[in-house]
C-alpha positions in Angstrom: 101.1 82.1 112.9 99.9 78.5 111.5 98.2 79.1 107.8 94.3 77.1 108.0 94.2 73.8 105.8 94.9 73.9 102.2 91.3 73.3 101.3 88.3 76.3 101.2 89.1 79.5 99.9 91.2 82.4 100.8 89.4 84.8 102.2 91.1 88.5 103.3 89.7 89.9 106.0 89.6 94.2 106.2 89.7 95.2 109.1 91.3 98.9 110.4 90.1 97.9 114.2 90.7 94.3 114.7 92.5 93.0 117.9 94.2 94.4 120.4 91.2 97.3 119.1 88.8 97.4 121.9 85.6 99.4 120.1 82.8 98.2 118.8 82.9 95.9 116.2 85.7 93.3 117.6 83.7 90.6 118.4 82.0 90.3 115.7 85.5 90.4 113.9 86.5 87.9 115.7 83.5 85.7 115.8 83.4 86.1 111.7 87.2 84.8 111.2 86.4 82.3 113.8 83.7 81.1 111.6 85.2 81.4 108.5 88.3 79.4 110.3 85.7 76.6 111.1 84.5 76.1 107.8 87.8 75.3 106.3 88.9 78.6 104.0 92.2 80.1 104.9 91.9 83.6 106.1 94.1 86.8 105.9 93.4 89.6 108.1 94.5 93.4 106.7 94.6 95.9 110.0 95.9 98.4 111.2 99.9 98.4 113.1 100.1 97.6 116.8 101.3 101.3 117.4 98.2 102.5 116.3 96.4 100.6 119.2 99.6 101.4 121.7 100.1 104.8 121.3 96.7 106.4 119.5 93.6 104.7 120.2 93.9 102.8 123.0 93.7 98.8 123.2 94.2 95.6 125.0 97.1 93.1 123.6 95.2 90.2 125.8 92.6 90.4 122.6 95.3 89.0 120.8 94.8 85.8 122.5 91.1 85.5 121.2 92.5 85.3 117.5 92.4 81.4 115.9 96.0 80.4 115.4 94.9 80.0 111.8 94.5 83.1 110.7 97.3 85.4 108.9 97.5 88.9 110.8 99.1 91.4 108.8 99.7 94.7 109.6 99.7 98.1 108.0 101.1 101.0 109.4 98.8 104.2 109.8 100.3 107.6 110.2 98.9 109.5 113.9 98.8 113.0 112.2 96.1 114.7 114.2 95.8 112.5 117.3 99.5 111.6 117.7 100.0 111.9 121.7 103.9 112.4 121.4 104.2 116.4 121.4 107.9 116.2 120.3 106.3 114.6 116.5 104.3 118.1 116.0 105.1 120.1 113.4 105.4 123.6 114.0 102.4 124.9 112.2 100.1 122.5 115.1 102.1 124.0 118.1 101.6 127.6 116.4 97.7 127.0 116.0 96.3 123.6 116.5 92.9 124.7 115.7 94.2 126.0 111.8 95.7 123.2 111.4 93.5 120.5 112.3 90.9 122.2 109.6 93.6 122.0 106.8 94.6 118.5 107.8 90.4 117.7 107.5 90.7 118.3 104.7 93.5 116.9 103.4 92.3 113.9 104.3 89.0 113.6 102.8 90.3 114.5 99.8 91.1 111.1 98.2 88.5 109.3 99.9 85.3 110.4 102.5 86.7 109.9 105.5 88.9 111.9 108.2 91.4 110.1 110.6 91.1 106.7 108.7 91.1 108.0 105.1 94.7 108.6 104.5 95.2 104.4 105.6 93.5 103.8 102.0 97.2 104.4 100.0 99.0 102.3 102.0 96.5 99.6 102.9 95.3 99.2 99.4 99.1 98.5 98.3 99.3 95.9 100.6 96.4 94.0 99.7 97.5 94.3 96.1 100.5 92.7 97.4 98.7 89.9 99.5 96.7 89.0 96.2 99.5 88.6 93.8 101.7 86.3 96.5 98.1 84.0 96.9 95.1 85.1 94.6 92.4 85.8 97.2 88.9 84.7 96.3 86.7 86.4 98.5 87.2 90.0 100.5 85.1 91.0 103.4 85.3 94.8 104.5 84.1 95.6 108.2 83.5 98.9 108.6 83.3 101.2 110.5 86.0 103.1 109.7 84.5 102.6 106.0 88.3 103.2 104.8 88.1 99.1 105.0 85.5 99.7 101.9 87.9 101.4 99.9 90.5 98.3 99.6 88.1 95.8 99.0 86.7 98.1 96.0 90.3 98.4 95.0 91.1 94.5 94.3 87.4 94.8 92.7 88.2 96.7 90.6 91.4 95.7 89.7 91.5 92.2 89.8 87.7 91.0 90.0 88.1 90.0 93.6 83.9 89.5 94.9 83.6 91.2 98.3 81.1 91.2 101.4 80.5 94.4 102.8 79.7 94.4 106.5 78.5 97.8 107.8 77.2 97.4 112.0 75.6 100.7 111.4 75.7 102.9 108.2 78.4 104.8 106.4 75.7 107.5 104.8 73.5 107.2 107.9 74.2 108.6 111.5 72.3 105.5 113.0 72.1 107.8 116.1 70.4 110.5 114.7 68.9 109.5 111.4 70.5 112.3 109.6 73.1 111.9 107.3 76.4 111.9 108.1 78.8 115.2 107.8 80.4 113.8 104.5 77.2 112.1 103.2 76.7 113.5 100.0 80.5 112.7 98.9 79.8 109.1 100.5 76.9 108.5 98.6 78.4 107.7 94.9 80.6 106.0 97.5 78.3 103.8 98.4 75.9 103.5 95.6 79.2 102.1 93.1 79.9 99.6 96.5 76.9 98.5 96.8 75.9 97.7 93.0 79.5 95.4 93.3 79.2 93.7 96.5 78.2 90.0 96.3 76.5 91.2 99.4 75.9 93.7 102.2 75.2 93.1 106.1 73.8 95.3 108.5 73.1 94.7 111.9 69.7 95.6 112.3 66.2 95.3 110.6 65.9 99.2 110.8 68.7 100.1 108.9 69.2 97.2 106.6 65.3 98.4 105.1 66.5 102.2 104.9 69.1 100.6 102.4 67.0 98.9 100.7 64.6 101.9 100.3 67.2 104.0 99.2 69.1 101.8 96.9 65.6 99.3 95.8 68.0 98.2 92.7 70.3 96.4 95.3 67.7 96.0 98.0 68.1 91.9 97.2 71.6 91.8 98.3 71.0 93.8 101.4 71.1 91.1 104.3 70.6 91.5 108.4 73.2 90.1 110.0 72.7 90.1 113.7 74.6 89.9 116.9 73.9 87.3 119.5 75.1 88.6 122.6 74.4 85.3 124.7 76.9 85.3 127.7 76.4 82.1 128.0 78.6 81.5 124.9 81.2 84.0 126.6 83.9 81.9 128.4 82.6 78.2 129.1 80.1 76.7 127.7 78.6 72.8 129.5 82.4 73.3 131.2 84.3 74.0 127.8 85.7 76.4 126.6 84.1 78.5 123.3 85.8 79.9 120.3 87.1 82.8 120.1 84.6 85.3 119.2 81.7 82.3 118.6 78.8 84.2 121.0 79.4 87.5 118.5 77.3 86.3 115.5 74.3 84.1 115.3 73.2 84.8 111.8 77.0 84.8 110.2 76.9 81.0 109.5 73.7 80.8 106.9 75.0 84.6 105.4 78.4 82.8 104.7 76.2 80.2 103.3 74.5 82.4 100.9 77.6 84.4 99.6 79.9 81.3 99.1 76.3 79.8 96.9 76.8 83.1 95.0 80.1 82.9 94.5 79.8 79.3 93.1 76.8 79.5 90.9 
């Protein structure tokens, strides 16, 4: 693909379930690199390998067309392990007992980081994005989670090289939205969250409800804690006054002014 102009800044983009992905969350992937795309800065996209969506998940390649020309794609590969469909990859232990085995590969995974299926991506996608910043310094990382494995490589070039980052959490990695309880791994997310949190230039949430349970439980940061809303208008879905829209553009409403406010941060 096409690289954006040589102006703005280069922005890498984390996230596991972009296109062809079709859960939650893709629009508003798309509609933020659409955005970001439309204001000039050159964007790189970290996700997850085509195979992934093929084989594992599930997903629709005709997504793919939805993604600006603009934007880098690259891909990292993700190892199936306990939801590989291809009986003829199991090792012998699963076939033996695929209950025992599941439990030990649980929690092999969450051993690194707090999260199961999407954890053990952190190694390899963190490598990569080490990689992407040494070929063209990026100067801003935003993480979309869920899975909250995105988190993990935007703390990584934190940490290690300075990069600012956005985090953008739809509902919450120490909250089950659904519920209101916390989640199964929540008290080894928590320093998790409370280390991302006190780093992030900023971090979005999709609604009012959950953006002020942050802020309650982490007042320190509650002033970088931001709502960043959908805007599901289907009129911005296909054509709009007989042409066509961007891809992604009915997605986000509220992105444009919380782009504003971050890229203020970053200058001042």
């Amino acid at each position: 693909m096409t690289r954006a102009n040589a102006g703005g800044l280069h922005v890498l983009y984390v996230a596991w379930g972009f296109p062809p992905n079709q859960g939650q969350g893709v629009d508003r992937s798309l509609g933020t690199v659409a955005e970001l795309v439309r204001q000039g800065h050159r964007v790189t996209v970290l996700t997850a390998d085509l195979a992934t969506f093929d084989l594992v998940t599930g997903g629709d390649r005709s997504l793919l067309d939805r993604v600006p020309e603009a934007v880098r794609v690259v891909r990292v590969a993700m190892a199936a392990r306990p939801r590989d469909p291809l009986l003829n990859r199991w090792p012998a232990d699963r076939i033996a007992d695929p209950s025992v085995w599941g439990d030990t590969v649980q929690k092999q995974q969450v051993r690194a980081f707090p999260e199961d299926v999407s954890g053990p991506w952190q190694p390899r996608a963190d490598a990569v994005a080490t990689r992407i910043h040494e070929l063209e310094p990026v100067d801003l990382a935003i993480a979309a989670g869920e899975p909250y494995v995105d988190f993990s490589v935007a703390l990584r070039l934190h940490v290690d090289h300075g990069v600012p980052f956005v985090l953008d959490d739809r509902g919450s990695w120490l909250l089950d939205a659904s519920t209101g309880e916390p989640r199964p791994l929540g008290e080894r997310i928590l320093p998790w969250l409370e280390f991302a949190l006190s780093q992030a230039v900023s971090m979005w949430f999709l609604n009012p409800t959950i953006a002020d349970w942050h802020r309650q439980r982490f007042p320190q940061d509650a002033d970088r804690i931001r709502v960043v809303e959908n805007d599901l208008d289907p009129r911005l879905d296909g054509e709009v006054d007989g042409e066509a829209g961007l891809p992604g553009e009915h997605a986000v409403a509220a992105l444009g002014p919380a782009l504003r406010d971050v890229f203020m941060a970053l200058a001042s």
